[in-house]
N, C-alpha and C positions, 0 to 999 in steps of 0.2 A: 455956896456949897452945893446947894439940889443942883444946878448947872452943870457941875464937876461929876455929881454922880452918874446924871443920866449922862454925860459924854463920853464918861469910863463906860459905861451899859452900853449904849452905841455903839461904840470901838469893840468890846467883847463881841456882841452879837453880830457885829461884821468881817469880824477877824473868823468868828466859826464859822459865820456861810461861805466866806469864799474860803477859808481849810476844806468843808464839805466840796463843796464845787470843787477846788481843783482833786482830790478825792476823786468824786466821779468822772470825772473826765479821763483822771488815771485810770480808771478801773475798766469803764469803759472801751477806750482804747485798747488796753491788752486782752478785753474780751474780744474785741474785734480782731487785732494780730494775733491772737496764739488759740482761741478758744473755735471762734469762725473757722480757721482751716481744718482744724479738725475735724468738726464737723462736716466740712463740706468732703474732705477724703471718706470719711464712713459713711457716707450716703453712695458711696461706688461702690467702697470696699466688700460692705454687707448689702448692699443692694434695698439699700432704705427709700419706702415711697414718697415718703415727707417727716418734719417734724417742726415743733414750735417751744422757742423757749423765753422765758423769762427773769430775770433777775432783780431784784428787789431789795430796797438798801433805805433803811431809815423811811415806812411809808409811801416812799418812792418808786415806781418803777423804773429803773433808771438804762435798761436795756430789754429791750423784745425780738426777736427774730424770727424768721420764716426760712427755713430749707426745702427746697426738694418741691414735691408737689401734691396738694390737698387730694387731687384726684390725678394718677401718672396719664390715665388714656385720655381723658380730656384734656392735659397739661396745665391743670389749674391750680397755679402756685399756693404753696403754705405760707402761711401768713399767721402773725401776731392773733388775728382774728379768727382762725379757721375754727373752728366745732370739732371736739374729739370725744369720743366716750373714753370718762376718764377712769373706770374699772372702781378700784375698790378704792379711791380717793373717797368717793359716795360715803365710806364708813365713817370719814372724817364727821361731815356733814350730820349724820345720824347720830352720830355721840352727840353731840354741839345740841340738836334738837332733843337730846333727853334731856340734858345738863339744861338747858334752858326749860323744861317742864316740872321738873324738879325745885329749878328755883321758883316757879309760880304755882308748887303744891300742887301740881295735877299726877305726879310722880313721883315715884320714892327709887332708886334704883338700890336699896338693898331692902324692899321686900319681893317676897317668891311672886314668880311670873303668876303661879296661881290667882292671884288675885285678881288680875287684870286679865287671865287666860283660863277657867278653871278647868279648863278639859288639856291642861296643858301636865302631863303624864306622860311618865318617862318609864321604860326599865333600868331599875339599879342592880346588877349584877354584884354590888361592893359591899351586901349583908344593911346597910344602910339604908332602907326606903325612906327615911324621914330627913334627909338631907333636901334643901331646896334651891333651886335655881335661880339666880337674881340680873337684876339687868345689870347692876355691875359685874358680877362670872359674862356675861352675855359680852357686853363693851369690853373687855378685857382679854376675850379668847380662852374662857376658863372653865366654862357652861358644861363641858366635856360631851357637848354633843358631835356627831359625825360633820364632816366638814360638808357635805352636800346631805338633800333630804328626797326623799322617796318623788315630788311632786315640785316644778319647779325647777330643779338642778341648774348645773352649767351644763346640762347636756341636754336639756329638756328645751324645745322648740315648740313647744304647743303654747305659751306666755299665761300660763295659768293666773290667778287673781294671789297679792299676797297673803286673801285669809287662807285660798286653799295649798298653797305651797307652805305657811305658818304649820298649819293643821296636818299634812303630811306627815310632819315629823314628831308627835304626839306619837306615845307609844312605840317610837324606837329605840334603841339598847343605848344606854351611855357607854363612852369609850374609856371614860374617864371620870371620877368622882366629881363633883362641882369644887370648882376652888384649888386641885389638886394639881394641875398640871397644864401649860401652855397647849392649848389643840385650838389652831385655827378655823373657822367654823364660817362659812358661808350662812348656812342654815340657821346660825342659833339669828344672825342680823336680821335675819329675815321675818323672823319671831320678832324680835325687837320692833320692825317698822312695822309689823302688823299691830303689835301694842299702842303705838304710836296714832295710827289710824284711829282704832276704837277710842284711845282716850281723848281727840281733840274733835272727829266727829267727821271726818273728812281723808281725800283720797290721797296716800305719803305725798305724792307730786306737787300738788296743790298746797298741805300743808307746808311742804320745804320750800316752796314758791313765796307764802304769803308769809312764811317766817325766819328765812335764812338767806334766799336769795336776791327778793327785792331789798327788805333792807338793805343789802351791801352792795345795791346797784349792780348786780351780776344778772343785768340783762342779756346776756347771752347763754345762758346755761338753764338746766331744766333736768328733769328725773325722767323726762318721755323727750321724745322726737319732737320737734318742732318745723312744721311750714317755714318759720320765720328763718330755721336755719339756711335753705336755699342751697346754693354752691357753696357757701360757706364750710360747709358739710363733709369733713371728711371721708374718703370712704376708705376703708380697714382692708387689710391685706392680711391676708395668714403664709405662714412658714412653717417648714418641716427640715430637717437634721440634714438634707439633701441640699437645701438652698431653693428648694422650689416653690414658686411664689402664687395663690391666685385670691381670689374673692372671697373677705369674710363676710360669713353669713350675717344677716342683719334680724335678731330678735329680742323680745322685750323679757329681761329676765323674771322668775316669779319672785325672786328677793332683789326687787328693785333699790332698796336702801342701801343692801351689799353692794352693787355693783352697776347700777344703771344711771348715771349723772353724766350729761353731759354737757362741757364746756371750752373755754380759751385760756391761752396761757393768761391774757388782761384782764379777765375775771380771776381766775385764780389766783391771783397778784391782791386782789382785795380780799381772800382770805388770807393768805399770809397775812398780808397788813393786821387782823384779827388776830392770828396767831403773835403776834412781834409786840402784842397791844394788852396781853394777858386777856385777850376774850372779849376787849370790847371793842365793840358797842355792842355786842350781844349778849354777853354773859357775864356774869359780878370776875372779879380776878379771883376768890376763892373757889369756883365755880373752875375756873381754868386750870390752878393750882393742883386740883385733885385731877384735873382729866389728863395731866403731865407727869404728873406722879405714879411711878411703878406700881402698880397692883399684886395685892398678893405674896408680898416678897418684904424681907425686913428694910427698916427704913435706909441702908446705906446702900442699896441695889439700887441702882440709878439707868439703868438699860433693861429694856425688856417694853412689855406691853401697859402702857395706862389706858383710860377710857378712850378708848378708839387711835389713839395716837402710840406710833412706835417711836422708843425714848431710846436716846444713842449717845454716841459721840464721834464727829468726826472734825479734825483738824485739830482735836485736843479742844473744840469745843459742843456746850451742851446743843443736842438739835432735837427735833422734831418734826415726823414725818411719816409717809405713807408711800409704798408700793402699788402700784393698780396694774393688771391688765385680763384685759377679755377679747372675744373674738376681732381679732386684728388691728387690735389697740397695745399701747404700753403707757404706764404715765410714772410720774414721781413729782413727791415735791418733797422740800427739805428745810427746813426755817433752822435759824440758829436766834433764838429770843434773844442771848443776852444783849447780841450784837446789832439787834434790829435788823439781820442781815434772812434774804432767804430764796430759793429758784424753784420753779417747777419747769419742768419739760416734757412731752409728749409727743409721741412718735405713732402712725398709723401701720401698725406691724405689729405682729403679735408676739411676743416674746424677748420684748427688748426693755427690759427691766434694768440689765446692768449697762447699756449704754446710755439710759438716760441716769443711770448714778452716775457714770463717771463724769459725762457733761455737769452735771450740778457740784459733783463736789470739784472738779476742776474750776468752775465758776467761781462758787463760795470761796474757794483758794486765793484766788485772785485778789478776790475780793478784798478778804481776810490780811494777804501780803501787803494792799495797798494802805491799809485803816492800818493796822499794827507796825508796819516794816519787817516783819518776821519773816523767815524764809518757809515757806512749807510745801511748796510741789516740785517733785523732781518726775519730770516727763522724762522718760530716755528715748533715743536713737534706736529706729528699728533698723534690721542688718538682713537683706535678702540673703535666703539660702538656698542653692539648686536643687532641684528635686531629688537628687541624686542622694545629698547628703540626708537630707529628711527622711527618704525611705530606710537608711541604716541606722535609725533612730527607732523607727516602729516596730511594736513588741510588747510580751505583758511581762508585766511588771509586779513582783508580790512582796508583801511583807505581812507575816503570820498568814493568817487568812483573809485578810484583803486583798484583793486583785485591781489593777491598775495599768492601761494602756496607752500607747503611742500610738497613734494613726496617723496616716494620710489621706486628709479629703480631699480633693480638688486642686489640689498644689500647695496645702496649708497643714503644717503638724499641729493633731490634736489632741488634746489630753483626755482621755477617759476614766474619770476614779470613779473609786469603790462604789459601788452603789450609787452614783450620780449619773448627771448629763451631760455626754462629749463639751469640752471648751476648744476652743479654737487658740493655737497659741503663736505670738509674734517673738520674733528671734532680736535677740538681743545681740547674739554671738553665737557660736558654733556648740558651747555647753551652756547658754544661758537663755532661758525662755520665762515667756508672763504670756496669763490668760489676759485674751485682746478679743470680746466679742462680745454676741448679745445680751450676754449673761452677768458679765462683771468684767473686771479690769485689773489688775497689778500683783492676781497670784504666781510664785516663783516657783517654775519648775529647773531643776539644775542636772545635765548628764554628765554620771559620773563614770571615766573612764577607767581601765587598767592595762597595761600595753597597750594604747591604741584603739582597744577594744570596750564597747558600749557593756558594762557590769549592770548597771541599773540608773535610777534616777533618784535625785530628792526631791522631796514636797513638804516644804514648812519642814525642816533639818531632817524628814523622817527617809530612810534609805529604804528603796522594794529593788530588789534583786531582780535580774533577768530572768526570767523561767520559760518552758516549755506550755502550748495547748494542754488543757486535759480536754473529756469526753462529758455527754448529756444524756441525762435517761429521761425528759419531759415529752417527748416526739408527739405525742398524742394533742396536747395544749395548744401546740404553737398557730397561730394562725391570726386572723383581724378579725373585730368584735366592732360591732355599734353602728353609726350613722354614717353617712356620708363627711357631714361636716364635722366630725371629731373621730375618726378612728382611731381605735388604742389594738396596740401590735401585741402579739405575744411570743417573744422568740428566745433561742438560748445564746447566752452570753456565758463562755468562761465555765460549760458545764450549771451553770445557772439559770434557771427561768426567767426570766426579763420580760417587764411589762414597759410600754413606752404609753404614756398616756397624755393628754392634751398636745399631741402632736411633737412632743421635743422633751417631755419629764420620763428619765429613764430613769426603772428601780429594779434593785435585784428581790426576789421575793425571796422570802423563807419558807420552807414546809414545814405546816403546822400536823396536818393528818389528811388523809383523803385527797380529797380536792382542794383541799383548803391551806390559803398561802399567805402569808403576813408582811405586810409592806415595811420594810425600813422607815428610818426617820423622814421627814418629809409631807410634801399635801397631806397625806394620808398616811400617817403614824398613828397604830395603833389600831389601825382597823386592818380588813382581811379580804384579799380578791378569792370569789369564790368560782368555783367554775362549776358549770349544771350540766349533767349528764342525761342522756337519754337514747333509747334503742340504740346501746352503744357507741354512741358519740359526745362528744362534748357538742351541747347546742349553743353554748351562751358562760357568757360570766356576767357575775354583779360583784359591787363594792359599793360604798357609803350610801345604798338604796335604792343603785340606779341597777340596771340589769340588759347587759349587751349583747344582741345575736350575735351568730358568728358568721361573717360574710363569708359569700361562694358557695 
């Protein structure tokens, strides 16, 4: 009878492996015909210097690829291996490293940073001074601090220390109550890593090295620049709204936790593995369970922000994941725990955020079709249109007081909404368009005719009617503010003020009074571009505590 068991055990656990196996093999395969050419056309289309992807299926890495090239002028191919700074991925990291200090009592993440920070004072504007800020508001996006901080910034090239970029932001105005309201925050991380510092005795680097990175064998990655990286080394390209491409600047941010990890798609393949594993080998699963878990929100909200991880759904199933990018970088990576399934991918460019979603969730699709048999991606057929016809498409577009335009850049119609940043769109048909660029993938824009003639357009069933230009009373404003390496524009759009900031995030401002102008939803919700006047001129503007000359 024991004979009979184990043969039945046997036969099961070889009937699974090779299920698995031919599994991958499928999957594999149609990542190479259908997923590989696409990639390889959007490396021309958009003018991509390189990228590296991965796909991960049951602990496995069971696909890695290299496009394009690590370095274009030297010709040094991208590779599974290459080095990318992977932007706000870092934040992943940095939750992980409190959840882990917490389990070993060095940490509490719902007492006030006070404790661990006591010069750590805020302005409350909300009649409330006795409300406190906690590392979970912090890990969550909740802190209601300014998204950048006076010392340190994304725009700050001097690499100050993270006690003194922490300490910057002591004593500036909350935007928002703690706890009240989602406001993305660079600065409050930044605080975080600096607590992190003090309470284990040692430099963030070092401690993410001795505590997150070697255990999980991600010899290739690190929180600073490394000798050992070599050629390996990507080098970062920046882009602007024109298509024009050159050298990203290379500096060490001052909220290094935020935003300064650098690594391989094959490293980050062993975090996933972690993510897919509920936290370990690093963290208990209840320790995980809370840091997937929506914060702040009643228990059947299931999307939004947990401890460091953005909580979703896509393909109708549960994921987990994060957005990165910095000067001349882009990354993503995307787990789906239930399925064990999960991708990251990284692009040397700086604002290519939504092409490396589409690659992953095309990937996971695949993926997904092979393991279930479900149907879930529909690719469509692009359809070239002569310029001819695109130019009698271009035109603004309104509906109430939102404004909405068609352009023509370069030979490509492109969408312009409300208060957003230009999309690039691919023709389906003569009235039927989807955003196809850096940004994202599969929004429907549909032209709607009447005789013949172009009336307006839909977007998500909503109709903006044709209209006419209006006129601008800002003339004094307009102009270029800041560094070399990050100029933010000030021009009029639509009779509206328009800032373009990080080289390609366009917002229409609000006038609040004076000089003073209030950012739509976005980076910077809730806060206010101020512009500084002097001996009759505008010299400069500030926002979230940084303060820009005005060139020329």
């Amino acid at each position: 009878m024991k004979r009979v068991v184990i043969s039945l055990l046997l036969a099961f656990f070889c009937q699974s492996f090779l299920h698995a196996a031919v599994e991958e093999k499928a999957i594999t395969r149609r990542l190479d015909e259908e997923l590989a050419p696409i990639i390889q056309k959007d490396l021309s289309r958009f003018n991509l210097p390189g990228m590296s992807i991965a796909v991960i299926c049951d602990g496995k890495t069971i696909w890695a690829k290299g496009f394009g090239y690590a370095d274009r002028e030297k010709r040094v191919p991208a590779t599974p291996e290459t080095v990318y700074r992977v932007g706000s991925l870092s934040k992943l990291f940095n939750a992980t490293a409190v959840m882990l200090m917490q389990e070993q009592q060095r940490l509490s993440i719902d007492e006030g940073i006070k404790r661990y920070l006591p010069r750590a004072n805020f302005v409350y504007p909300f009649g409330d001074e006795s409300a406190k800020i906690t590392l979970r508001h912090i890990l969550s996006h909740r802190a209601g601090t300014t998204r950048e901080c006076p010392v340190g910034h994304y725009f700050d090239d001097s690499e100050p220390s993270p006690k003194e970029t922490a300490v910057s932001l002591f004593g500036t105005t909350l935007v928002y109550p703690p706890g009240a309201k989602t406001k993305y925050s660079n600065s409050a991380i930044g605080v975080c890593g600096y607590i992190l510092e003090k309470t284990v005795g040692m430099e963030y680097s070092t401690f993410q090295k001795n505590y997150i990175l070697q255990p999980l064998g991600m010899a290739s990655s690190s929180f600073t620049k490394q000798e050992s990286f070599g050629e390996r080394l990507a080098k970062g390209y920046m882009r602007n709204l024109n298509g024009d491409q050159w050298e990203a600047p290379d500096f060490r941010f001052g909220y290094i936790s935020a935003a300064n990890l650098y690594s391989t798609v094959t490293d980050m393949a062993k975090f996933i593995d972690v993510m897919c594993n509920q936290g370990r080998p690093l963290l208990k699963p209840e320790s995980f369970r809370e840091m997937t878990t929506v914060q702040f929100e009643p228990k059947d909200v299931t999307q939004g922000f947990g401890l460091g991880f953005e909580l979703s759904r896509v393909h109708n199933e549960r994921t987990l994941g994060h957005l990165g990018a910095v000067y001349g970088f882009s990354s993503s990576i995307l787990v789906m725990p239930d399925g064990k399934l999960g991708a990251v991918s990284l692009v040397n460019l700086d604002g290519c955020e939504g092409i490396n979603n589409k690659y992953i969730h095309f990937a996971l699709g695949i993926a997904l079709e092979e393991i279930t048999g479900r149907r879930l991606l529909h690719i469509p057929s692009a359809t070239e249109l002569p310029a001819s016809k695109l130019k009698r498409l271009a035109g603004r577009y309104q509906r109430g007081e939102a404004v909405a335009w068609l352009t023509v850049k370069k030979g490509s119609l492109c969408y312009e909404p409300p208060g957003g940043t230009r999309r690039q769109l691919t023709a389906l048909s003569e009235n039927e368009f989807i955003t196809d660029d850096y940004f994202g993938y599969g929004q429907e824009i549909s032209i709607v005719r009447q005789e013949e003639k172009v009336a307006g357009i839909k977007i998500n069933d909503a109709f903006y009617i044709r209209t006419e230009e209006e006129g601008f009373p800002w003339q004094n404003l307009i102009g270029e503010y800041g560094p070399d390496y990050n100029i933010t524009q000030v021009y009029e759009k639509d009779g509206k003020l328009t800032v373009l900031v990080e080289w390609f995030y366009e917002y229409t401002l609000k006038h609040v009074e004076g000089l003073r102008f209030a950012y739509p939803f976005g980076l910077y919700h809730g806060e206010e571009v101020r512009f500084i006047e002097s001996e009759g001129r505008i010299q400069a503007l500030e926002f979230s505590g940084a303060v820009f000359k005005r060139r020329g």
